[in-house]
C-alpha positions as CSV (number, residue, x, y, z in Angstrom):
1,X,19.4,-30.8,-7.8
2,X,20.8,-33.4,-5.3
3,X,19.5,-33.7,-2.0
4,X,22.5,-31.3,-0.4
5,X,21.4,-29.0,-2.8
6,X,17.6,-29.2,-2.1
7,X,17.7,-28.9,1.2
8,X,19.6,-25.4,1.2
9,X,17.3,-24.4,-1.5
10,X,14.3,-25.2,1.2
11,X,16.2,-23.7,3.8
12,X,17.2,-20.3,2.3
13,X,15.4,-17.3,4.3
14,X,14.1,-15.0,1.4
15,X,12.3,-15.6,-1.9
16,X,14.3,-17.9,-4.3
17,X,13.4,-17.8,-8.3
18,X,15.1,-19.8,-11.0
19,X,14.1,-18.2,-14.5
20,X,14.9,-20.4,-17.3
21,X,16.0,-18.5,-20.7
22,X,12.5,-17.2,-21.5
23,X,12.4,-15.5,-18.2
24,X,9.6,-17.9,-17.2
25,X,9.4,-19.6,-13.5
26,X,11.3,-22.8,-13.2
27,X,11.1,-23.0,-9.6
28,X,11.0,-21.3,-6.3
29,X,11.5,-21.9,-3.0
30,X,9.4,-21.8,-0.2
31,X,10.1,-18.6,1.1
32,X,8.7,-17.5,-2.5
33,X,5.9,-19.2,-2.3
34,X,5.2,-17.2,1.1
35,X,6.3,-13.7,-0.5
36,X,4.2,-14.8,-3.9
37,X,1.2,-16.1,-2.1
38,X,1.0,-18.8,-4.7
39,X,2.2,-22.1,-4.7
40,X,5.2,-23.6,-6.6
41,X,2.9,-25.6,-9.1
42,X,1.0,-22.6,-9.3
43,X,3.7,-20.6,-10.7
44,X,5.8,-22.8,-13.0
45,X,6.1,-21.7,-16.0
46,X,4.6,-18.2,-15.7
47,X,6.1,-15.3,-17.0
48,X,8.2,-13.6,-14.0
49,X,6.7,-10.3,-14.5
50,X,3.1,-11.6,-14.5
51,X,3.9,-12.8,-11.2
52,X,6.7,-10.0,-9.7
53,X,5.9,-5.8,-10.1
54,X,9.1,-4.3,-9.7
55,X,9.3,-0.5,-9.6
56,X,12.4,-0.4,-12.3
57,X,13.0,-1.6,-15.6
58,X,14.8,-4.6,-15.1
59,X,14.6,-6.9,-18.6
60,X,17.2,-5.3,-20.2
61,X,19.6,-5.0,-17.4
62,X,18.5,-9.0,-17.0
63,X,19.3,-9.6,-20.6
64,X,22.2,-8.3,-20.3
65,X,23.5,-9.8,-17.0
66,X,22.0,-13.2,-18.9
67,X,24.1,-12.5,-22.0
68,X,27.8,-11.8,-20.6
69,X,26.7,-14.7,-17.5
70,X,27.6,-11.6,-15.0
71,X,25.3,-11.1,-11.8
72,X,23.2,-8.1,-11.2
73,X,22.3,-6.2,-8.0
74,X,19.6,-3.5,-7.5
75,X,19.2,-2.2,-4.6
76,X,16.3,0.1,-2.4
77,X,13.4,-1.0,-4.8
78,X,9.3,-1.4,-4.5
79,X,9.0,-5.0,-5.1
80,X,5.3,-6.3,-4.8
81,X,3.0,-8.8,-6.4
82,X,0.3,-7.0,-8.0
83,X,-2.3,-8.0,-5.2
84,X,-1.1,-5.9,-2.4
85,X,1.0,-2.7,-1.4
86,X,4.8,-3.1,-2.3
87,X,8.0,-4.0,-0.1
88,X,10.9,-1.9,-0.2
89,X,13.8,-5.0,-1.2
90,X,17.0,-5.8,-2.7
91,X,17.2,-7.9,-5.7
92,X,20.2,-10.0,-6.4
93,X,20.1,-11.8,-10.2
94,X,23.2,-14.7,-11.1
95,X,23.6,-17.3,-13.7
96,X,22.8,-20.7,-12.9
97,X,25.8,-22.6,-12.7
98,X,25.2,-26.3,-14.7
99,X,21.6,-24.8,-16.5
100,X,22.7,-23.0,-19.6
101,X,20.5,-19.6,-20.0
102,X,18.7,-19.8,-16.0
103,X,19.4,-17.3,-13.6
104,X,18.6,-17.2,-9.9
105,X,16.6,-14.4,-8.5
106,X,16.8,-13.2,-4.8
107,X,14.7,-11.0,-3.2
108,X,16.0,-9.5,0.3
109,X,13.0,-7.3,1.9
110,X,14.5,-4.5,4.0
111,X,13.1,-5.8,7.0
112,X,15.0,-8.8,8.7
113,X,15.3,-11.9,7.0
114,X,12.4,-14.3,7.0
115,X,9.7,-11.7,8.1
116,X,8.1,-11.5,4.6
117,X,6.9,-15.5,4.9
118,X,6.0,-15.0,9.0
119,X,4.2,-11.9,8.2
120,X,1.9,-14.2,5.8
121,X,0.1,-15.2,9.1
122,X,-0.3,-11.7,9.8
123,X,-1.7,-10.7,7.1
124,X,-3.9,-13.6,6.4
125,X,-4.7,-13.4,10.2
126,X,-6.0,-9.3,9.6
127,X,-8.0,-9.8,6.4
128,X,-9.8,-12.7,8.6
129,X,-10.5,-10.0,11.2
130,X,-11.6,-7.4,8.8
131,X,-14.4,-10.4,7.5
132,X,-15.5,-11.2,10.7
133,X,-15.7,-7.5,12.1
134,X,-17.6,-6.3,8.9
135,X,-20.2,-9.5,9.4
136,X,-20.4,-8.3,13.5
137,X,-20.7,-4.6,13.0
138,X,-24.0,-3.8,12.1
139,X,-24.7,-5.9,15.3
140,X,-23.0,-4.2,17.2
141,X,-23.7,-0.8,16.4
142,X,-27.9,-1.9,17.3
143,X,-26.7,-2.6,21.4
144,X,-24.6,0.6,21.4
145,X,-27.2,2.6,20.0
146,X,-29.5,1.5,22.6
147,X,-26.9,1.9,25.5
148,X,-26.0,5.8,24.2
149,X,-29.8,6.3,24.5
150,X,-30.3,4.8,27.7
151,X,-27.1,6.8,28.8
152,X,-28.7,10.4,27.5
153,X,-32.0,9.9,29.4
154,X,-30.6,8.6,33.0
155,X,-28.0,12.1,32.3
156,X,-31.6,14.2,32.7
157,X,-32.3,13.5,36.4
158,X,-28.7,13.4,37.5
159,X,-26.6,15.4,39.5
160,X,-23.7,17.1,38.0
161,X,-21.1,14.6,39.5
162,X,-22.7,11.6,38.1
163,X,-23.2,13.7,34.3
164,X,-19.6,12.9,33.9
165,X,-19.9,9.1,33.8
166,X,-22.8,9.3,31.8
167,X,-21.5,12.0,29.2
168,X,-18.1,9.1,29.1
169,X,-20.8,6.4,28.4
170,X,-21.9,8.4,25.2
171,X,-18.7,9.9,24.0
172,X,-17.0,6.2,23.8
173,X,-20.2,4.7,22.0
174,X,-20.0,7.1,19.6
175,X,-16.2,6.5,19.5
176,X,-16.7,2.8,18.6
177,X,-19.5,3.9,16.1
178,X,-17.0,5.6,14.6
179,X,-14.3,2.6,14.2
180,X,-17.0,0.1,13.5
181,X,-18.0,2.9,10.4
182,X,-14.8,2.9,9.2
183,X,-14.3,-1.1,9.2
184,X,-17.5,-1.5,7.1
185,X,-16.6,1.3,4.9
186,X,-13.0,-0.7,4.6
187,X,-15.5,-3.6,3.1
188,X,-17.5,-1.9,1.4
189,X,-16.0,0.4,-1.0
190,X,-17.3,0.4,-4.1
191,X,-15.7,-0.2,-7.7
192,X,-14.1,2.7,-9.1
193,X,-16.1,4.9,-11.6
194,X,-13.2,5.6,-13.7
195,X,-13.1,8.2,-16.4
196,X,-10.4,11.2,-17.9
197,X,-9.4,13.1,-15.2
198,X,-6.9,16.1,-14.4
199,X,-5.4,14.5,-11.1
200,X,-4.4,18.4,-10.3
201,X,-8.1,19.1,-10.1
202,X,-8.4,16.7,-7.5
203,X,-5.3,17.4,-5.6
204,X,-6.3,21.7,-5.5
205,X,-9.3,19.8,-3.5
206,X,-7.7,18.6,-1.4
207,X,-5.5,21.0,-0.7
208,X,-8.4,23.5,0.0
209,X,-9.9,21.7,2.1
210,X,-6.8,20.8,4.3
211,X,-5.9,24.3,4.8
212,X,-9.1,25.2,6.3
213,X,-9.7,22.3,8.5
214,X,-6.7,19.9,9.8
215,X,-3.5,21.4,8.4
216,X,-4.3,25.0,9.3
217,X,-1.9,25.3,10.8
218,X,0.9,23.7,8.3
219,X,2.6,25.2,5.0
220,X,1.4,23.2,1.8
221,X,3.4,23.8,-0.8
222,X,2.0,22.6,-4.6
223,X,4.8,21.7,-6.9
224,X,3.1,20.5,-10.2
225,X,4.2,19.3,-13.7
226,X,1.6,21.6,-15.8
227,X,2.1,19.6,-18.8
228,X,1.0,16.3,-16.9
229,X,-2.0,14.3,-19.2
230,X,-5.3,13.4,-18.1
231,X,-5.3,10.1,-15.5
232,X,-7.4,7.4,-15.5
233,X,-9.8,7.2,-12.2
234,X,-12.4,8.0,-9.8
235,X,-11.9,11.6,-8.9
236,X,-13.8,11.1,-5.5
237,X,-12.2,7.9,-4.4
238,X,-8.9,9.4,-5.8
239,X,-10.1,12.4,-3.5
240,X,-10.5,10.7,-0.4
241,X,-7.2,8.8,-0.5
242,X,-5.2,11.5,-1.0
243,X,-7.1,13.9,2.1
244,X,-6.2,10.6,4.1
245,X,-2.8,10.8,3.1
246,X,-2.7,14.9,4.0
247,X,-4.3,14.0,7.2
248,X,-1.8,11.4,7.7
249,X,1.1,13.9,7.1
250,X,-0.5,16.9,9.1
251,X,-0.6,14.7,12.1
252,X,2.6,12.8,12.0
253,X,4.1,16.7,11.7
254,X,3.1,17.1,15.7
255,X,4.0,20.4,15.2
256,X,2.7,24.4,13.9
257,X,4.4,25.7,10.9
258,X,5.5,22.0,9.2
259,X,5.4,21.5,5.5
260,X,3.5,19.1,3.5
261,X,4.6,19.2,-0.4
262,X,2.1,18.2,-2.8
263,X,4.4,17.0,-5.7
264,X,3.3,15.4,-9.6
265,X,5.8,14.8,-12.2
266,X,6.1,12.5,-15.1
267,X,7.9,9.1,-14.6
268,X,7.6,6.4,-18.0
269,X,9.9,3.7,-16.2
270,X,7.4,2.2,-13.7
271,X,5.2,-0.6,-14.9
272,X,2.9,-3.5,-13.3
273,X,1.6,-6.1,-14.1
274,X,-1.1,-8.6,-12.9
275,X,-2.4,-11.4,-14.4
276,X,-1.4,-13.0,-17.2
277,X,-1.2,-9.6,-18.7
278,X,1.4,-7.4,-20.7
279,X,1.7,-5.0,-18.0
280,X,0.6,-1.1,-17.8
281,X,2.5,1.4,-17.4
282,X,1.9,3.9,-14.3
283,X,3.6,6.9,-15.5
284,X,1.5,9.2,-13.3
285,X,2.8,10.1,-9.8
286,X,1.5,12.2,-7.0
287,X,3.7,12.6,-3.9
288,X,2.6,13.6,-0.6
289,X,5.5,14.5,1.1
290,X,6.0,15.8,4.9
291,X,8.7,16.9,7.0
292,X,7.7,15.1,10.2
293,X,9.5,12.3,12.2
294,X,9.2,9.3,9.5
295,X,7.5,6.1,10.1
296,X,8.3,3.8,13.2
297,X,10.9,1.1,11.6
298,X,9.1,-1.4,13.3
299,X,5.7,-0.8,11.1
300,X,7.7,0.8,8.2
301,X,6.8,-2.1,5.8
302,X,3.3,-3.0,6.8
303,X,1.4,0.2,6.6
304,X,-0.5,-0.5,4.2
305,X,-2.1,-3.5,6.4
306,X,-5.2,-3.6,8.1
307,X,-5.1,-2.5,11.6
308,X,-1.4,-1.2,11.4
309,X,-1.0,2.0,12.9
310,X,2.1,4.4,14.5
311,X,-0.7,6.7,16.4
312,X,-2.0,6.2,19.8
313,X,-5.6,5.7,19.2
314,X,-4.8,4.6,15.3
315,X,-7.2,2.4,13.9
316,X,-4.9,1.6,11.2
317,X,-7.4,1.3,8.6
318,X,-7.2,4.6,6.7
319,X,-3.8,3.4,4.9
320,X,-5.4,0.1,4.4
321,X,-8.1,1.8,2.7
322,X,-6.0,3.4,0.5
323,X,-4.3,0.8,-0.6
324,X,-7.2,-0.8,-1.7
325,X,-8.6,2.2,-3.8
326,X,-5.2,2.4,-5.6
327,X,-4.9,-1.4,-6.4
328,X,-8.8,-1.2,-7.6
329,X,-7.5,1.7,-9.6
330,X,-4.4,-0.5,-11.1
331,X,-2.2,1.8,-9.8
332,X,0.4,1.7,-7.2
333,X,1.1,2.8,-3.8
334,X,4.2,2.9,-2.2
335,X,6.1,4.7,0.7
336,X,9.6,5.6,1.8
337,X,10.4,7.4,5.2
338,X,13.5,8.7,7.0
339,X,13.1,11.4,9.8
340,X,12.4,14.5,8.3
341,X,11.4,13.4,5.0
342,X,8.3,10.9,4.4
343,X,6.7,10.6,0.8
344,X,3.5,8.8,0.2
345,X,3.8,8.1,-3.5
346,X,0.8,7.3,-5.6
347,X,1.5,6.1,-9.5
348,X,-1.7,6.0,-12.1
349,X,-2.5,5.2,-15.4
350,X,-3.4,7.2,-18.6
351,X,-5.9,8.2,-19.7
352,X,-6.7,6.5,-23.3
353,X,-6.0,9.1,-25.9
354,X,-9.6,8.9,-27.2
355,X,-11.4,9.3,-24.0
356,X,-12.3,12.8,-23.3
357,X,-12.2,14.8,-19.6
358,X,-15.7,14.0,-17.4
């Protein structure tokens, strides 16, 4: 590569790959070290798809464009890296001109170009604020206990005036009790208890327990594939993502009378991997689907990030959670949003064939 040629391969905006014949790594860029969160030396020679989950089956359309030297475009895919919740992207894939067999790869995130590797900061920047607000939590909680109690015994000898300034001391403790809760539970989830499990079981859970409490008010509709096999995972974890997700969609509905769909079908094609591993396939997917406005553009493609929220008041840690459940799960969690129409999408493994229901 000559120095002309370096320094636009430095200078291009979105993750750069060069895969030699074998579909291994022979270089990136730094944009794709950014999207990657790996260095170049780190990735070298690594097998593409260890590196890259893409939510379509690309090898033989890459063969393909490979074998008659003929580019490729896909377009409106999940692109992730295994380690965190995907980005919606288009992929561009073209011969190498002057390296027999190597094709480039280009990754263009929906979001404007150059956000993925600026939004690094951000993200690194939240995961440090999660660590240090788990380490100052319990701390804080002690003080606030102590100023709630102090609060509730001046409230006995004062007039009714003065009750209201106590009664908002105690209301907001308890508020940030709350939030502080929810940042150590963030930390401290446990690992999944995995085992057989009918994923429909879980969902009729949820549902129940929706229509009784925060989406009395909504239409949920369950549209199931009867014939779906047993998943892999922790019903209870599995439980509490997807009543987050319900929650999510009953509130971002704003309205009486909205429609949540509760949706599972069958879908072979998806498959992640991490690792150095051969990749598993996800074939399992629950939708949670709403009819509200859609997703702010401007958060659309970090939802799934600590302290990232489109309500007033949001913590935006309840999608974070999430996220984390499903990627301690191996599964996958993705999202796609236009007004009127917002799915939550949630892909899972099998169930090994000789593993029976618990």
């Amino acid at each position: 590569m000559s120095p002309s040629d370096d320094a636009i391969w430095t200078s291009l905006p979105v993750p750069a790959v060069v895969l030699d014949p074998e579909d291994r790594i022979a270089r990136i860029n730094p944009a794709a070290e950014g999207f990657l969160m790996s260095s170049a030396r780190a990735v070298t020679g690594q097998p593409v798809w260890d590196k890259l989950a893409v939510d379509a089956p690309l090898e033989d359309a890459l063969a393909r464009a490979r074998r008659d030297g003929s580019p490729l475009f896909v377009n409106d895919v999940d692109v992730g890296t295994g380690d965190r919740a995907p980005l919606q992207c288009n992929l561009q894939i073209a011969p190498l001109s002057g390296e027999a067999g190597h094709m480039v790869l280009l990754i263009s995130p929906r979001e404007l170009a150059g956000r993925v590797s600026q939004g690094q900061s951000v993200k690194s920047a939240a995961r440090s604020a999660i660590g240090m607000a788990e380490m100052l939590a319990h701390e804080i909680k002690n003080p606030l206990a102590g100023i709630t109690g102090a609060a509730q015994l001046l409230s006995m000898n004062l007039s009714k005036e003065d009750l209201e300034l106590t009664d908002l001391i105690v209301s907001e403790s308890r508020r940030i009790v709350g939030l502080l809760e929810q940042v150590e539970q963030f930390g401290n989830v446990s690992a999944p208890k995995l085992r057989a499990m009918n994923i429909h079981d879980v969902l009729d859970r949820a549902r129940r327990s929706a229509i009784v409490g925060f989406a009395a008010d909504m239409t949920v509709i369950e549209d199931y594939d009867p014939s779906l096999p047993l998943a892999l995972g922790d019903p209870d974890q599995l439980l509490q993502v997807i009543l987050n997700l319900v929650k999510n969609a009953s509130e971002a509905a704003g309205k009486a009378g909205g429609t949540i769909r509760l949706h599972t079908y069958y879908e072979q094609s998806l498959r992640v991997r991490r690792g150095e591993g051969k990749g598993k396939t996800l074939p399992l997917q629950v939708e949670i689907i709403d009819d509200g406005p859609g997703l702010p553009p401007e958060i659309a493609a970090e939802v799934f990030e600590p302290f990232v929220s489109g309500r007033e008041n949001g913590t935006g840690l309840g999608l974070a959670l999430a996220a984390k459940i499903i990627s301690d799960h191996d599964g996958w969690i993705s999202v796609s949003s236009v007004p009127g129409r917002t799915v939550f999408r949630i892909s899972l493994p099998l169930a090994p064939k000789d593993m029976e229901e618990g």
